[in-house]
VEXBAKE-533424 format. One line per field, with one value per residue (C-alpha): residue in one letter; x, y, z. Coordinates in nm, 3 decimals. Example, Ala and Ser with C-alpha at 12.3 -4.5 7.8 and 13.67 -1.06 7.14 Angstrom:
<loses>
residuo = [A; S] .
c1 = [1.230; 1.367] .
c2 = [-0.450; -0.106] .
c3 = [0.780; 0.714] .
</loses>
This chain:
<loses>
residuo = [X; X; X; X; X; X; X; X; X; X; X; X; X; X; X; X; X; X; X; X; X; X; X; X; X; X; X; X; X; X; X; X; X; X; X; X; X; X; X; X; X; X; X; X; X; X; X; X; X; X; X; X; X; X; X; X; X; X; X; X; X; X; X; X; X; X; X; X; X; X; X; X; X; X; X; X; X; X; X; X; X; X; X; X; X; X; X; X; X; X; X; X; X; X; X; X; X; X; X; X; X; X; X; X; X; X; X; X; X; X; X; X; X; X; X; X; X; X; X; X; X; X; X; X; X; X; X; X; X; X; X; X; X; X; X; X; X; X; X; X; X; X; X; X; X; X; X; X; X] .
c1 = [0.358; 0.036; -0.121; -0.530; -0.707; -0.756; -0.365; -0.297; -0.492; -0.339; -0.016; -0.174; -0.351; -0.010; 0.200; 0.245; 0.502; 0.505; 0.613; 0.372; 0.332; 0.282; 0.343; 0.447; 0.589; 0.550; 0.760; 0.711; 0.778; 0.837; 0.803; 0.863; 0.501; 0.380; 0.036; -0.254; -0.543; -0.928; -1.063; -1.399; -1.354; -1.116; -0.863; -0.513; -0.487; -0.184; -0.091; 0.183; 0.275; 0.241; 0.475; 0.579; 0.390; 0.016; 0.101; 0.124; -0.155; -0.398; -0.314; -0.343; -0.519; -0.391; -0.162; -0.002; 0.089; 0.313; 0.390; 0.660; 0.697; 1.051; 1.116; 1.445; 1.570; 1.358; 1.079; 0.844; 0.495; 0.441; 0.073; 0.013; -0.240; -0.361; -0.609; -0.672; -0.590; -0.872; -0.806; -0.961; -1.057; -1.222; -1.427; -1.341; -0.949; -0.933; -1.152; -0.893; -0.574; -0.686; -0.774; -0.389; -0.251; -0.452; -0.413; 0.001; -0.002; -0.163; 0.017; 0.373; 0.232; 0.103; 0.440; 0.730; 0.612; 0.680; 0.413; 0.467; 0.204; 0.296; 0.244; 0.603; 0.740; 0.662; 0.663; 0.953; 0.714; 0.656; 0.524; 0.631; 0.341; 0.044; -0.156; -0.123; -0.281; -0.463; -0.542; -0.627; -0.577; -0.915; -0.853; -0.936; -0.714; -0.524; -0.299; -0.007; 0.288; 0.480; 0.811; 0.886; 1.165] .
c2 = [-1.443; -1.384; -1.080; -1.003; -0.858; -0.530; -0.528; -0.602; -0.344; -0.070; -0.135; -0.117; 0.233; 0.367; 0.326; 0.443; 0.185; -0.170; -0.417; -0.590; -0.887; -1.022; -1.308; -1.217; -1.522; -1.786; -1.619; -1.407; -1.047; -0.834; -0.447; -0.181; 0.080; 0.355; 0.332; 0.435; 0.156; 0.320; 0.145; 0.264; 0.057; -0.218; -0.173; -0.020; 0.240; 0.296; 0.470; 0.419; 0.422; 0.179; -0.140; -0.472; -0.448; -0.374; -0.557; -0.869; -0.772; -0.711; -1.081; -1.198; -1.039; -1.197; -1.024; -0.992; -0.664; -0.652; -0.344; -0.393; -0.131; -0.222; -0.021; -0.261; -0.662; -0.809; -0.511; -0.527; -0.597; -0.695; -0.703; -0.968; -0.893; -1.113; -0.918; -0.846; -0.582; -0.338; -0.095; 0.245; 0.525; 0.826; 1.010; 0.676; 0.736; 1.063; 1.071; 0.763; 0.938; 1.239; 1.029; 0.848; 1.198; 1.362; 1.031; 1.012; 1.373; 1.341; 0.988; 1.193; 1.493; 1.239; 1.008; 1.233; 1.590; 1.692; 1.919; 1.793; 2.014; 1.796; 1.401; 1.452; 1.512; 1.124; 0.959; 0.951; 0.862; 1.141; 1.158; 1.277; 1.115; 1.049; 1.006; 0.746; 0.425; 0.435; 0.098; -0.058; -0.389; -0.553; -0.702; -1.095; -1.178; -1.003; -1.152; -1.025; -1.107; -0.991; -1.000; -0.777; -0.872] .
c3 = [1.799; 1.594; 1.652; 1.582; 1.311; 1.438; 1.557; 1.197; 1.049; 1.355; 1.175; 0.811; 0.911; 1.082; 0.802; 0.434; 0.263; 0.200; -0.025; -0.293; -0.453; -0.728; -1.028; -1.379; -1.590; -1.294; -1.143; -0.806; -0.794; -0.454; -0.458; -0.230; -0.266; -0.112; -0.035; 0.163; 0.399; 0.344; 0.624; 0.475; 0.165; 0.347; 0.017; 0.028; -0.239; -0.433; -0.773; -1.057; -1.424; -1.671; -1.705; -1.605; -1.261; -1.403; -1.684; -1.443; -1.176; -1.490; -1.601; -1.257; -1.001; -0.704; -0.472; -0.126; 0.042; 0.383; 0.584; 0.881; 1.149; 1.309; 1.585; 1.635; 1.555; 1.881; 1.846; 1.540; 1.401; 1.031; 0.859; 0.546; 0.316; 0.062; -0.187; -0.542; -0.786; -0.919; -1.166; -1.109; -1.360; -1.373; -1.115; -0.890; -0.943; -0.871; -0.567; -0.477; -0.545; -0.354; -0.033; -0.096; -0.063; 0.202; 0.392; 0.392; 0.479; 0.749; 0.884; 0.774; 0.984; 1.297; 1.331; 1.156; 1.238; 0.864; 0.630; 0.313; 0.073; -0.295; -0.365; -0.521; -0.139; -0.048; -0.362; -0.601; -0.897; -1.184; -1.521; -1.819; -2.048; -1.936; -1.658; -1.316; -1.319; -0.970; -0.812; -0.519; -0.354; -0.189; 0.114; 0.154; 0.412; 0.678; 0.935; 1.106; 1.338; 1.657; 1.795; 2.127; 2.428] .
</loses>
């Protein structure tokens, strides 16, 4: 069954993975990404290195993010997003990547009871050269389903 907007974006703002989106080649890709929703900026906020996956969203800009939160096969709610990619840099990227990490901490603290005090504890990403290309996906579209018996 559908579920509303602000349903949808409960299960965005509860959760910290997903899977994104995207076409390289004509072809479509599907990732799994940690990332965070800034309700004050309606944008999911994510972070990575360089490769095939900016390579593609810099060509095309046009992606799809969706979160599930299964709490068993006839109990779940999934969110779709349909956005666009937007680079960040500078002052905007770090203020970004330091909302990303405050922001899981807390949801990690809130649903799993964990302190984790490094980005390195929820992320498996690390870099040996270079810095991480911050981005965020701008929310167009959000719709979102439910199942429950």
């Amino acid at each position: 069954m559908d579920i509303s907007v602000s349903e949808s974006t409960r299960v965005l703002r509860n959760n910290y993975n997903g899977y994104l989106s995207y076409i390289a080649d004509e072809k479509p890709y599907v990732i799994p990404i940690t990332y965070f929703f800034d309700a004050e900026d309606n944008s999911i906020i994510s972070y990575t290195a360089e490769g095939h996956k900016i390579d593609a969203m810099r060509k095309n800009d046009s992606v799809s993010v969706l979160v599930e939160q299964v709490h068993s096969m006839v109990n779940w709610e999934s969110t779709l997003i349909h956005g666009t990619f937007e680079e960040l840099d500078g002052s905007t990227a770090k203020q970004k990547l330091h909302l990303f990490t405050e922001g899981i901490k807390a949801i990690i603290h809130r649903k799993e009871h964990k302190n984790p005090e490094f980005i390195n504890e929820f992320s498996s990403k690390s870099y040996t050269r270079g810095n991480p290309i911050v981005y965020k996906i701008n929310i167009l579209e959000i719709t979102g389903k439910r199942r429950e018996t």
